[in-house]
C-alpha positions as CSV (number, residue, x, y, z in Angstrom):
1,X,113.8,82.8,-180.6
2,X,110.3,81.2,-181.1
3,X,108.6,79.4,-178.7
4,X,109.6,75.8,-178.9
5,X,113.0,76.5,-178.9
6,X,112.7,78.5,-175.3
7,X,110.8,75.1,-174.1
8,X,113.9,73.1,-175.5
9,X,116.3,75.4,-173.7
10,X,114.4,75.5,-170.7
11,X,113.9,71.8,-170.5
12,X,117.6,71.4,-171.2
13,X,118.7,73.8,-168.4
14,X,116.3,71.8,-165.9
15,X,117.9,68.5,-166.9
16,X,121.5,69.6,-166.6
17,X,120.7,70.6,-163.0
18,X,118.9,68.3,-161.7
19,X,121.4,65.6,-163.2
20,X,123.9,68.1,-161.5
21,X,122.3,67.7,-158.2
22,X,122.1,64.1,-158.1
23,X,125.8,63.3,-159.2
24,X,126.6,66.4,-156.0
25,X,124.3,64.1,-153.8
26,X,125.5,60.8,-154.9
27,X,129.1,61.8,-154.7
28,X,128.7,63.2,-151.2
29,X,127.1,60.1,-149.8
30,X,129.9,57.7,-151.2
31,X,132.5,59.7,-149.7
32,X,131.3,59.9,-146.9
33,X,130.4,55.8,-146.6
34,X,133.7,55.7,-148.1
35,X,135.7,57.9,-145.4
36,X,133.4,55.9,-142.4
37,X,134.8,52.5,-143.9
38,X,138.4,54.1,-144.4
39,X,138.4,54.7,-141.0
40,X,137.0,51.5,-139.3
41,X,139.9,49.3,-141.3
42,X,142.6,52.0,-140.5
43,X,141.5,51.2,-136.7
44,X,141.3,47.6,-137.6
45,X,144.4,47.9,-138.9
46,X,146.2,49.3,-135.6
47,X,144.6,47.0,-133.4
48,X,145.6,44.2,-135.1
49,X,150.0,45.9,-135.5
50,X,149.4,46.5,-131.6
51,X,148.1,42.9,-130.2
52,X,151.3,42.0,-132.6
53,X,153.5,43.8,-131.1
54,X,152.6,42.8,-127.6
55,X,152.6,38.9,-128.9
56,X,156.2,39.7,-129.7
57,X,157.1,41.5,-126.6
58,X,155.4,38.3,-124.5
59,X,157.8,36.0,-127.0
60,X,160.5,38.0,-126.2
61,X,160.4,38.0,-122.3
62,X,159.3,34.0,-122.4
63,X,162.8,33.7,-124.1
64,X,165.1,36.4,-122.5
65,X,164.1,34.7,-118.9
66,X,164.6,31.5,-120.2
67,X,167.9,32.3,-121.6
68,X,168.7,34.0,-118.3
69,X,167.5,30.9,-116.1
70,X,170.1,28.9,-118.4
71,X,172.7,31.1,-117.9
72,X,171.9,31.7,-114.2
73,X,171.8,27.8,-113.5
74,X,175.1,27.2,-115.6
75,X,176.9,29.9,-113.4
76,X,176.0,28.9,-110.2
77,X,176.5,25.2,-111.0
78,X,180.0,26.0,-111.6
């Protein structure tokens, strides 16, 4: 193997690596910006089911005592 041919190979190894190391890097610091913002909208995402469900459960109580005044006042008016 002559000379220039051990530069090639040597420049070729060096390239792969540090093309290697920067897809590594890359990769890690999207999944991890990708995991943060996975994890604020899954929070987001609760928040917003539970103030739902408590609208409902509000809904519901404005109507069940409504229904039960109606009921109340019809029974006693009889």
């Amino acid at each position: 193997m002559n000379v220039n041919r051990k530069i090639f190979v040597i420049i070729y190894i060096i390239f792969a690596l540090l093309t290697s190391t920067v897809i590594f890097v890359s990769q890690s610091i999207l999944d991890s910006s990708f995991s943060d913002l996975e994890e604020k909208e899954a929070i987001s995402n609760v928040e917003n089911v539970h103030n739902m469900i408590d609208f409902q459960t509000i809904e519901l109580d404005e109507i069940n005592s409504a229904f039960f005044k109606g009921r109340c006042q019809g029974f006693y008016a009889n």
